[in-house]
N, C-alpha and C positions, 0 to 999 in steps of 0.2 A: 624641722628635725623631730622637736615632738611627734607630729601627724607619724612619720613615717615609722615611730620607733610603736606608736600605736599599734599599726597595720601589720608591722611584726609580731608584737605579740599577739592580737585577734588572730592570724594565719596560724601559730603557730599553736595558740588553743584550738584551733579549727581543725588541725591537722592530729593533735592529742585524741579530740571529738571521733574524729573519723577512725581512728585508729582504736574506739573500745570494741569488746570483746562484746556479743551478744550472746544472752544465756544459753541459747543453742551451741553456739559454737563453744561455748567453754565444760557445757555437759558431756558435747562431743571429747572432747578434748581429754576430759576427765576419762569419761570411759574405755577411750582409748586406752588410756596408761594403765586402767585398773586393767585389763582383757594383757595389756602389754609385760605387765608385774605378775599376774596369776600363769602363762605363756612361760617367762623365765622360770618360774618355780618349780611348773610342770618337768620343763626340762633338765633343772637340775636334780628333780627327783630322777628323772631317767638314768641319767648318768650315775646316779647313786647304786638306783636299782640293778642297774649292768654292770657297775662295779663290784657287787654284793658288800657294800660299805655299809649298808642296814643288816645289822645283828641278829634281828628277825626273819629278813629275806634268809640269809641261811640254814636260820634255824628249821622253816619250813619247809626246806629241800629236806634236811634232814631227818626229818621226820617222817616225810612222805615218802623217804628209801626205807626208814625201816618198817613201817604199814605193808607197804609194797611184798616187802621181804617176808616179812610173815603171814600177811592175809595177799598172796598173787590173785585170789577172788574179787580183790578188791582196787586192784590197778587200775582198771579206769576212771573211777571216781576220784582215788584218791591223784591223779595226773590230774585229771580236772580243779583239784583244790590245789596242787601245787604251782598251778599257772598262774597264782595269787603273787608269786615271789617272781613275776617277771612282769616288763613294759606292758605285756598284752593281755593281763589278768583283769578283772571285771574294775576290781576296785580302781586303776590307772585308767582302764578304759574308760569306765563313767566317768573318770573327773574331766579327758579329754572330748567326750560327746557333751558335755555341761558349758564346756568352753566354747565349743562350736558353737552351739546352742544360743549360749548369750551373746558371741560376736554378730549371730544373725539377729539378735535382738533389738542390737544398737540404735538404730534407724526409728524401730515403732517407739522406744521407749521415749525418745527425745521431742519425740510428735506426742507420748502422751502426758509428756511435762514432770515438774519433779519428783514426784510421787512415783511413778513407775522408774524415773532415771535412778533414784535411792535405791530401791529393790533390785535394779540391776547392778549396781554398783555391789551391793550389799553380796551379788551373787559373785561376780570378779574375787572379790574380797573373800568369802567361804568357799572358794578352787582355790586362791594361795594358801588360804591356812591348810587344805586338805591335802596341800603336796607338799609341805612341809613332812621331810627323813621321819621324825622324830615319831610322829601322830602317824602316818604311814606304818609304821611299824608297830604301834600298838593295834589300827588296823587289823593289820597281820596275826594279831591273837586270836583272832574267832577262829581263820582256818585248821592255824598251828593247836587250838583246844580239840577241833573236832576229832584232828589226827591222834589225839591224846587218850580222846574218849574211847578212837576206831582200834587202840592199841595193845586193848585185853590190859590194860595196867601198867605196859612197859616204859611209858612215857610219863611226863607229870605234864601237868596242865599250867601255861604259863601266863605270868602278873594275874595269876584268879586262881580262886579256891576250886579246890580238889571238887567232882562232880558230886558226891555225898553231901560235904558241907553245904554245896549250892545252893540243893535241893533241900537242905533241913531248914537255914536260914530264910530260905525263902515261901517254903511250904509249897513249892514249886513240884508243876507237873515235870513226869519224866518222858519226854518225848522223845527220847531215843539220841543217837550220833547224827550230828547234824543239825541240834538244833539251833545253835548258838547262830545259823546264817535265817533262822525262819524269821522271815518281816525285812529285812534287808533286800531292798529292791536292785542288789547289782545280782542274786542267785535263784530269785522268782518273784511274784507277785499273788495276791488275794484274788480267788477267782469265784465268783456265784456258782453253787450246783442248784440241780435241777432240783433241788429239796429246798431251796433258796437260803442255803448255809454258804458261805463263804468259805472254802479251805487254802491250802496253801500249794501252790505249784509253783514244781520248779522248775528252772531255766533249762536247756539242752544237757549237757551230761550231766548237769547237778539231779535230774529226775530218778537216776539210782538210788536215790536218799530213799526217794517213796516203798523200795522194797526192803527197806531197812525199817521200818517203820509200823509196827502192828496197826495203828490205820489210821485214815486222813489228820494234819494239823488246823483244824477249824478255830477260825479266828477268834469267834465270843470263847472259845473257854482258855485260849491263847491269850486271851487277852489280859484275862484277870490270873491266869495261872506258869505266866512265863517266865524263864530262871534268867538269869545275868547275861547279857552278852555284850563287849564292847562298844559295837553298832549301836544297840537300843539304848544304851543306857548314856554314853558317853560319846559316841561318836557321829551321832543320824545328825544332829548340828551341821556340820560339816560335809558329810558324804550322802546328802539327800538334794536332789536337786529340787525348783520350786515345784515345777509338775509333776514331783515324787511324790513331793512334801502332799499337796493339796491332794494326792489318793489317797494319802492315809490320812488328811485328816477327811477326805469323805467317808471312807471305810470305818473310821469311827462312830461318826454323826451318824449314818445308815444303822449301824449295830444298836448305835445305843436308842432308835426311835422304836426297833425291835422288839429290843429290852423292856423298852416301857411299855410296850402294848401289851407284853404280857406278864404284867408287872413286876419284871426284872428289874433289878440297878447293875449299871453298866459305867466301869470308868477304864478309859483308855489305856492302854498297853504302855504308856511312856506319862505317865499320871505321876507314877514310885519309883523310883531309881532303886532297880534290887541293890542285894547286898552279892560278892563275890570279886568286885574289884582288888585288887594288888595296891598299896598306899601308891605306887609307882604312877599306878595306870591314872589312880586318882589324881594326883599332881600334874599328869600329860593333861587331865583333862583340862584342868583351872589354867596350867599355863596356857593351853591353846584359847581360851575363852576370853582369858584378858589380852592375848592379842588380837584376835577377831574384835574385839569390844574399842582397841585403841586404834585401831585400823580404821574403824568405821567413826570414831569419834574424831581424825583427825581434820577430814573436811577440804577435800579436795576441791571442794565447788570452790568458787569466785563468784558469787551473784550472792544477795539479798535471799536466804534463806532460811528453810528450820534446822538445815542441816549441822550446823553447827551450834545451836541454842538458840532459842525464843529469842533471845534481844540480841543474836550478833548480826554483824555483817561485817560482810568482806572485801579484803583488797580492792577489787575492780567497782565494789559498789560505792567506796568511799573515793576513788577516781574518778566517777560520772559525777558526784557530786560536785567535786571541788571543781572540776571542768566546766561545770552547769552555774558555779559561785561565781568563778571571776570570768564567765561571759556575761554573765547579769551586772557582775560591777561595772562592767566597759560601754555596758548597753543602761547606765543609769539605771540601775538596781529594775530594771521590767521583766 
């Protein structure tokens, strides 16, 4: 009777045994659910945004009727900004090409082991926060500012200081209406000229800005002389995706080797957080931070990692243990 109550529990260790999770599969697993969690959030920003249940989404319509209204020279551009307060605006779009992006990810990350699994997680995790109503709609402040700026004064500029104070605060170049989108890669990108200056160009109808503009925004003096904008200061965290992220920081390192050669000092464009925030915007900011930060701290892995602290480990690694203990007891401690 002993023997056989043996051979019950050896099978049924064995069958425990057979039944762990290997760390692929549960990276997989993981990633899933973050791609599955970031997926839900997107969507229920949609439904917000087609609701107009974001206080800002309407504010930007309304804004953009009355731009319209007063400067009709200016309706295409300013319909191009106003596409911001719907599903199909740059800002939703990037965060659903970021999504795609990473669910193609899945596959190579898991092949290149923890290190890359983290970073893609870490990206899952910076699309849920970014579709999060709330940070969405401070978002929404750059457009709704430029419309502000585009409005001869009729409008004020919102969660941010008036465009004067900006500029005195900050000792800030004045680069015209529009520039609160220059460096934010959903409106254009940094382009070499043929003088080997970097300047800034913009996206399809956002290129109207350029005749707004007494002449090119070139990025060294952008650099060290740019005023406040949401994006740059408080929101690129979040709404840069990693292959946005690594142009600009190439676009840096490039400037600043520049710099040095011709004995310039060069420090990055996101080095000083201007001054021009609203206490409001400040607080969206800290709140999105510590939940990006408790997101990423919670630890979805199940294996023997750094992910949760140098000396932790997890559920599934402390079950291979105990499974691996009392087969060594049965087998005379070998």
């Amino acid at each position: 009777m002993r023997i056989i109550s043996m051979m019950c529990i050896l099978l049924l260790v064995q069958l425990g045994l057979s039944g762990c999770t290997s760390d692929e599969e549960l990276w997989q697993q993981s990633l899933q659910a973050g791609s599955a969690e970031a997926a839900a959030e997107l969507k229920r920003l949609n439904v917000k945004i087609n609701n107009q249940s974001i206080r800002n989404v309407k504010l930007l319509k309304a804004y953009a009727d009355v731009v319209k209204k007063e400067s009709p020279d200016l309706k295409e551009i300013v319909e191009a900004l106003a596409t911001d307060a719907t599903v199909n605006g740059p800002i939703v779009t990037g965060l659903k090409e970021r999504l795609k992006s990473a669910n193609k990810a899945i596959a190579q990350a898991i092949k290149g082991g923890e290190k890359e699994v983290l970073q893609l997680q870490q990206e899952f995790d910076a699309i849920q926060v970014a579709a999060d109503p709330a940070l969405f709609g401070m978002m929404l402040t750059d457009p709704i500012n430029v419309l502000a700026d585009m409005s001869n004064g009729r409008l004020a500029r919102v969660e941010a200081m008036s465009k004067e104070a900006t500029l005195r605060a900050n000792q800030s170049g004045d680069y015209g209406a529009g520039s609160q989108l220059v460096g934010n890669p959903n409106y254009g990108s940094w382009r070499e000229g043929n003088n080997g200056r970097s300047f800034w160009e913009w996206y399809g109808m956002y290129s109207l800005f350029s005749n707004m503009f007494r002449s090119p925004i070139y990025y060294g003096g952008w650099a060290g002389n740019r005023g406040y904008s949401y994006y740059s200061d408080y929101g690129r965290s979040y709404y840069t995706s990693p292959s946005q992220r690594k142009r600009q920081d190439t676009q840096a390192a490039k400037t600043k080797q520049k710099f040095q050669k011709s004995g310039k000092s060069f420090k990055s464009p996101y080095a000083k957080t201007r001054a021009g925030a609203s206490v409001s915007a400040k607080r969206s900011s800290v709140k999105s931070a510590n939940k990006f930060s408790s997101k990423s701290k919670r630890g979805r892995f199940k294996t023997p990692s750094k992910f949760a602290g140098k000396n932790s480990r997890f559920n599934q690694s402390s079950a291979r243990s105990s499974y691996s203990r009392t087969r060594r007891s049965f087998s005379g401690g070998k």
